[in-house]
SEDRENZA-16665 format. One line per field, with one value per residue (C-alpha): residue in three letters; x, y, z. Coordinates in steps of 0.2 Angstrom, whole numbers, plus 2048, in hexadecimal, padded with zeros to 3 digits. Example, Ala and Ser with C-alpha at 12.3 -4.5 7.8 and 13.67 -1.06 7.14 Angstrom:
2
vexlo <- ALA|SER
px <- 83E|844
py <- 7EA|7FB
pz <- 827|824
//
This chain:
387
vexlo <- UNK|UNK|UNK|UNK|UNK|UNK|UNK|UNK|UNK|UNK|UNK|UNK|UNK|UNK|UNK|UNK|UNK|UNK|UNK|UNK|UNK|UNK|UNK|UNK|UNK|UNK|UNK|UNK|UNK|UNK|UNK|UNK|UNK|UNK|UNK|UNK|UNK|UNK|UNK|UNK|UNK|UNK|UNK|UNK|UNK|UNK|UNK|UNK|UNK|UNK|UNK|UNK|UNK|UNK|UNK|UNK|UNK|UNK|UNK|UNK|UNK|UNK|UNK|UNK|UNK|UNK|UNK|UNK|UNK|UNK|UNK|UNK|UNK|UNK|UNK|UNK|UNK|UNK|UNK|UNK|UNK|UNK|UNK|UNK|UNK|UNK|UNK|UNK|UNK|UNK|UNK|UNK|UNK|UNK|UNK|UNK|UNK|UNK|UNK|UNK|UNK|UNK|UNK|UNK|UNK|UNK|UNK|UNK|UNK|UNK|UNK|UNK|UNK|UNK|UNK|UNK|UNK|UNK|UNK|UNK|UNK|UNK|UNK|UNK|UNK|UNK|UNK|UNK|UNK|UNK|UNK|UNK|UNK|UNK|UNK|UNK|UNK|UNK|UNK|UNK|UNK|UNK|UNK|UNK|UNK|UNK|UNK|UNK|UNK|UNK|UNK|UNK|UNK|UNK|UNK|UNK|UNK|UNK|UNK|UNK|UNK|UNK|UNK|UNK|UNK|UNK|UNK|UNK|UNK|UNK|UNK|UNK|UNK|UNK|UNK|UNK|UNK|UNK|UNK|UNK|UNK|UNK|UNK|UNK|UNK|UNK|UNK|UNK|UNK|UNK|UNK|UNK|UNK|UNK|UNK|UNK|UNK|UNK|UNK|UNK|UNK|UNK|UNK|UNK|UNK|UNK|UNK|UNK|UNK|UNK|UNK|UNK|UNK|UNK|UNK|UNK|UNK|UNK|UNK|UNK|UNK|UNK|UNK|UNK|UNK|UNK|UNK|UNK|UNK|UNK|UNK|UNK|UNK|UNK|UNK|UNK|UNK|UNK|UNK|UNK|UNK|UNK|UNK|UNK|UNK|UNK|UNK|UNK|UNK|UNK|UNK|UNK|UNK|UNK|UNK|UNK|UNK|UNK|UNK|UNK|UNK|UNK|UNK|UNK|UNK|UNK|UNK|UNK|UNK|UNK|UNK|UNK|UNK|UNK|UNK|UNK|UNK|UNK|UNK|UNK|UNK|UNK|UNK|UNK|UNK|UNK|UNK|UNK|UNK|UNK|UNK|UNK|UNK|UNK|UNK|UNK|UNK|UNK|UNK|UNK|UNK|UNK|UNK|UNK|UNK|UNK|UNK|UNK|UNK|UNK|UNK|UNK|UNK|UNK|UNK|UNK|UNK|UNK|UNK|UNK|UNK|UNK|UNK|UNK|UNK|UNK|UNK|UNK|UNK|UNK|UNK|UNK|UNK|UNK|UNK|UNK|UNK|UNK|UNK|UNK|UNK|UNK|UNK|UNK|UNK|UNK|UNK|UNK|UNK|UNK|UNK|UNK|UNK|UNK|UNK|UNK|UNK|UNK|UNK|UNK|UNK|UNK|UNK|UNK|UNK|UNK|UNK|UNK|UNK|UNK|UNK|UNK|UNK|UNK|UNK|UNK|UNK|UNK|UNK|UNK|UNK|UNK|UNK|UNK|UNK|UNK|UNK
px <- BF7|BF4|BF1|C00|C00|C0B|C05|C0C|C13|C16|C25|C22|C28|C1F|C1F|C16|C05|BFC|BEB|BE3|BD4|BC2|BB8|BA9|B9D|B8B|B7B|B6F|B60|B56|B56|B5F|B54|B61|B66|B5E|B6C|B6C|B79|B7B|B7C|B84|B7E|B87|B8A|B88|B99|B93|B89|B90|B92|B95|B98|B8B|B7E|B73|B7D|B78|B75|B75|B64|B68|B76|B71|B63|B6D|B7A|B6A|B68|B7A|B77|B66|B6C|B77|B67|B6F|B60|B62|B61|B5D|B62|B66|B79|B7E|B8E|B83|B75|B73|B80|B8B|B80|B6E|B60|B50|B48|B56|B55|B43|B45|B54|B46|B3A|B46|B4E|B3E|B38|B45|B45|B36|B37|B45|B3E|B4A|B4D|B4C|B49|B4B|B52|B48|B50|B4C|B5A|B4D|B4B|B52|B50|B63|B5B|B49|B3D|B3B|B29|B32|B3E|B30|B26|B33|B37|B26|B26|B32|B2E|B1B|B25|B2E|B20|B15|B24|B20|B2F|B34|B3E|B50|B4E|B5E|B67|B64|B6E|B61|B5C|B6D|B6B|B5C|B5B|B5E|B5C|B59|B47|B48|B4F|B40|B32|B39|B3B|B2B|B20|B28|B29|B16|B14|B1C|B10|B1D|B2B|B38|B4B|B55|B65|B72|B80|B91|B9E|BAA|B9E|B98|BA1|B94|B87|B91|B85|B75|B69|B6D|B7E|B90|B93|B90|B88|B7D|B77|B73|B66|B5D|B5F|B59|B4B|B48|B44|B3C|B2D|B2D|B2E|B1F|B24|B37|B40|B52|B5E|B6E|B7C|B8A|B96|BA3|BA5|BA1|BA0|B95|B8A|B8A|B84|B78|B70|B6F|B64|B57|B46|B46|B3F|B49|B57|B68|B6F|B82|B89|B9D|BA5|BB5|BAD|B9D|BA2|BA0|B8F|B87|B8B|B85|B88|B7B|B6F|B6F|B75|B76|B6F|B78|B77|B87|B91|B9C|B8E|B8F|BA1|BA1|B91|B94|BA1|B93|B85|B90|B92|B80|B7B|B89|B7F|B6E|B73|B7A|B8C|B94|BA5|BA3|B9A|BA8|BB4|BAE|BA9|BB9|BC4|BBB|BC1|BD1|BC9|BBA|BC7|BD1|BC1|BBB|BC8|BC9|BC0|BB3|BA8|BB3|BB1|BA4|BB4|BB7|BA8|BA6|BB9|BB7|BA6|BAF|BBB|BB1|BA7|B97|B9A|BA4|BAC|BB5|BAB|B9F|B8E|B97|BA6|BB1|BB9|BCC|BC9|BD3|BE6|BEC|BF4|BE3|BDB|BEC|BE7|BD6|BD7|BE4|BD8|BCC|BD4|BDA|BC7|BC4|BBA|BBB|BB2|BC1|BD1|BD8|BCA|BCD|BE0|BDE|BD3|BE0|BED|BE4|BE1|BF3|BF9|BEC|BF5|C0B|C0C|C0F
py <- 70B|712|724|72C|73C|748|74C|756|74A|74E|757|762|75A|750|73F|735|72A|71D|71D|70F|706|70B|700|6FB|6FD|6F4|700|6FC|708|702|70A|6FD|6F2|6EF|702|715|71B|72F|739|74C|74E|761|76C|771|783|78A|790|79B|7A8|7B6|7B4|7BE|7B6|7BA|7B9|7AB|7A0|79B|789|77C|774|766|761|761|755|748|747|743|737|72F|72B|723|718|710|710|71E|72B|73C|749|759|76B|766|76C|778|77C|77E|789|799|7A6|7A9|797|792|79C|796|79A|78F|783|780|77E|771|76A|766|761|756|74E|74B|743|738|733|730|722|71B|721|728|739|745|75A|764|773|77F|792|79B|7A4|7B1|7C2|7CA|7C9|7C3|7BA|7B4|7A0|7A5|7AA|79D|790|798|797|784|781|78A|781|76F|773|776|768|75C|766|75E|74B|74A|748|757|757|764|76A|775|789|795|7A2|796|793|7A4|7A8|799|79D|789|777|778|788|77A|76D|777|77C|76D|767|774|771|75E|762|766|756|74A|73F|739|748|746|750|756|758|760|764|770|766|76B|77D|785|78F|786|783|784|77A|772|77B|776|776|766|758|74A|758|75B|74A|74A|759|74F|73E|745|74E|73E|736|744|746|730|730|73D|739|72D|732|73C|73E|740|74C|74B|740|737|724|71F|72E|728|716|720|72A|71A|70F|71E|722|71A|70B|711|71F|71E|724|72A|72D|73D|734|735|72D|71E|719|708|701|70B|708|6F4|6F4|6EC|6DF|6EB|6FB|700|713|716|71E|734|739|747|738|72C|73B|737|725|71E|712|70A|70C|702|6F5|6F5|6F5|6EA|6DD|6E2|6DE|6CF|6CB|6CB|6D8|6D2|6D7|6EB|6ED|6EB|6F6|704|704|704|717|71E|724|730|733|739|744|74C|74F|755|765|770|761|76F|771|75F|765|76C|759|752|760|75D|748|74A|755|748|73D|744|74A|75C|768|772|775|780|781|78B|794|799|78F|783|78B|785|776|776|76D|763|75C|75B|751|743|744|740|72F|72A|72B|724|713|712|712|720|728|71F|728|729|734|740|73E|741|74E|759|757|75C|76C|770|76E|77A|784|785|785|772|76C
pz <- 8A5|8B6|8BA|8C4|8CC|8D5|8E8|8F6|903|916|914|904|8F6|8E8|8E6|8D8|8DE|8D5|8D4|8DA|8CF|8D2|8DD|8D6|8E4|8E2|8DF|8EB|8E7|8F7|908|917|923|932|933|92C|924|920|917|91A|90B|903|8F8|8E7|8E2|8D3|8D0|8BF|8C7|8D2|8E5|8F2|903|911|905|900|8F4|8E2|8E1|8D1|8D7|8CA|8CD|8E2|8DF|8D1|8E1|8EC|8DD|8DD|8F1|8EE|8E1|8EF|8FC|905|90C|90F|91D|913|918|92A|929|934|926|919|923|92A|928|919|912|90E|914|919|907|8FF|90E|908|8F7|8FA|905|8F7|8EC|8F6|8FE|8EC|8E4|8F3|8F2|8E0|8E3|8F2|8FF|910|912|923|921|92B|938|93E|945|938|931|940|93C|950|957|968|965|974|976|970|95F|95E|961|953|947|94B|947|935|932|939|931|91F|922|924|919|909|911|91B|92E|936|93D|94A|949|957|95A|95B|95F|96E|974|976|97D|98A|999|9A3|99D|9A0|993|987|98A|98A|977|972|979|971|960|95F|964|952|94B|941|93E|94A|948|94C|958|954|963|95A|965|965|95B|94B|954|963|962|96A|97B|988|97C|989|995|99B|996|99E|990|99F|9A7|992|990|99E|997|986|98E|997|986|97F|98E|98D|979|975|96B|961|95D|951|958|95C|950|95C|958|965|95D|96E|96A|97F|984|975|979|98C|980|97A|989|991|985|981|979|96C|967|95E|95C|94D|94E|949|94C|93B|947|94E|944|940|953|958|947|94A|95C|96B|96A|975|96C|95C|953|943|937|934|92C|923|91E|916|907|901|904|901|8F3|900|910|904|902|915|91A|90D|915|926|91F|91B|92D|926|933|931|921|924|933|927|91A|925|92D|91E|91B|92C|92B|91B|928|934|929|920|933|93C|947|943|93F|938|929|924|914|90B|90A|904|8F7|8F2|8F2|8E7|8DA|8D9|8D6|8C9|8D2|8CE|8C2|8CE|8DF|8E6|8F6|8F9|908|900|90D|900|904|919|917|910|902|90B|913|904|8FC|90A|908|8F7|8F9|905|8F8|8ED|8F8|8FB|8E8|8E8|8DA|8C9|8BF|8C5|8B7|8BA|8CD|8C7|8BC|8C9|8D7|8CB|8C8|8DC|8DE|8CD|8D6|8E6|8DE|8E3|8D0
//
């Protein structure tokens, strides 16, 4: 007999909706040869011990690395501790950051799969550091990095976004730390959409005049870079993006609204694949690149298109609360015993978004019980008056 339960609809009341059968997605327990494909993976909480927000988190290291786990099985790879939601203030420290680090690496190296780490400069304590400083901490963090087996993602700064002053202040950084990497690193490029605070990164608030700084970036650094994830959730200015760089450096596409079309590729360029999205959806997304591998792209276009509408609801404005989603899908799904999130931000959605998150899930096959999956949304919503 199939699961029913009762769920908000647009105009308040409660309507009774049928839980659709679990897909059962193949395991695929081998990275892909057409594309890299990367999930940002989050971080679980440990919901027993105290927390006070502001202060590093309490995290269930095992349940974190038997998610890492679940995405490997479907040849999913991951970029660790590169998320600027789960980082920094009111989120992991650097310590934290480096234990994730070595846990994460390890485990991916035990199955086999992709994994890059995230470097960063959130270690700094002075309120207004020199370049020198902020170079220095880049490279702790790029040397840890490498020092666990791993390529860095050096991710954006807010302490240089700060103490830059030009473009050329932004290169001469990012020269003298991609110096230090002995493997090809990835930059990240993260917009406003995901950070208001880093109006103004490379030098300019104007997003063409920031690509040149990026592109020439990438022209000076080549030998030194795998990619650059691109976070602007613009699919023409990064089909621009990808038609200026270096042949050899790739593109991996930060768009949780348009990933289907610049994964696939025009015939001349193609992104690779870095997304907050791969963690909720990648039984789905292995089906689709395995259908790509196999030159079938009818077959990955349509998979990885019937994802985005709950890739648009999960990432919509702000985009930077779209982790609330991937924590809410994987404790639906089973991954984890609780609705709860390492930075505390778990109420920054509405029921409401969450109610379509979780039929959007649900159409997708997502969830391997849909009485648990049930039971769970049931509770949010007793939680909240809707039952």
């Amino acid at each position: 007999m199939p699961t029913i339960v009762r769920l908000p609809t647009a105009n308040g009341t409660l309507a009774d909706h049928t839980m659709h059968a679990p897909v059962e997605y193949a395991r695929h327990p081998t990275p892909f040869s057409s594309r890299t494909v990367l999930a940002a993976a989050h971080v679980v909480a440990d919901a027993r011990a105290d927390y006070q927000p502001g202060i590093a988190p309490p995290i269930d290291w095992e349940a974190t690395i038997t998610f890492r786990q679940h995405l490997f099985s479907y040849g999913i790879g991951i970029a660790e501790a590169m998320d600027t939601t789960e980082r920094g203030p009111g989120g992991l420290d650097w310590n934290q950051a480096k234990e994730l680090i070595c846990l994460g690496v390890a485990a991916a190296r035990e199955a086999g799969a992709a994994v890059v780490a995230g470097a960063g400069t959130d270690q700094l304590s002075d309120a207004a550091p020199t370049l020198d400083a902020i170079v220095d901490a880049y490279t702790e963090q790029v040397d840890w990095v490498q020092s666990q087996g791993a390529p860095a993602v050096i991710r954006a700064s807010h302490a240089l976004v700060g103490a830059a002053r030009s473009a050329d202040d932004y290169l001469e950084v990012y020269r003298r730390v991609l110096a230090h990497a002995d493997r090809p690193a990835i930059v990240h490029w993260l917009g406003t959409g995901f950070d208001p605070t880093l109006d103004g990164y490379w030098g300019h608030r104007g997003v063409e005049d920031a690509m040149d700084v990026v592109v020439t970036m990438a022209r000076d650094n080549e030998s030194r870079l795998e990619g650059i994830k691109f976070s602007l959730l613009d699919e023409e200015l990064e089909k621009e993006f990808r038609r200026r760089l270096p042949a050899s450096v790739k593109v991996f596409t930060g768009d949780d609204y348009g990933y289907t079309d610049l994964i696939l590729g025009d015939g001349a360029h193609h992104s690779h694949g870095l997304l907050g999205v791969l963690d909720p959806i990648a039984p789905a997304a292995s089906t689709a690149f395995a259908a790509l591998d196999a030159g079938n792209e009818e077959g990955f276009a349509r998979i990885m298109n019937s994802t985005i509408p709950f890739a648009v609801k999960m990432f919509e404005a702000p985009a930077d609360r779209y982790k609330v989603g991937t924590v809410f899908t994987a404790w639906l799904s089973g991954h984890q015993d609780h609705f709860r999130m390492v930075t505390g931000r778990e109420g920054l959605r509405s029921l409401q978004h969450l109610t379509e998150l979780f039929r959007l899930g649900d159409e997708l096959g997502l969830y391997p019980d849909p009485e648990l999956a049930a039971h769970r949304m049931g509770v949010v919503l007793a939680a909240g008056g809707l039952r």
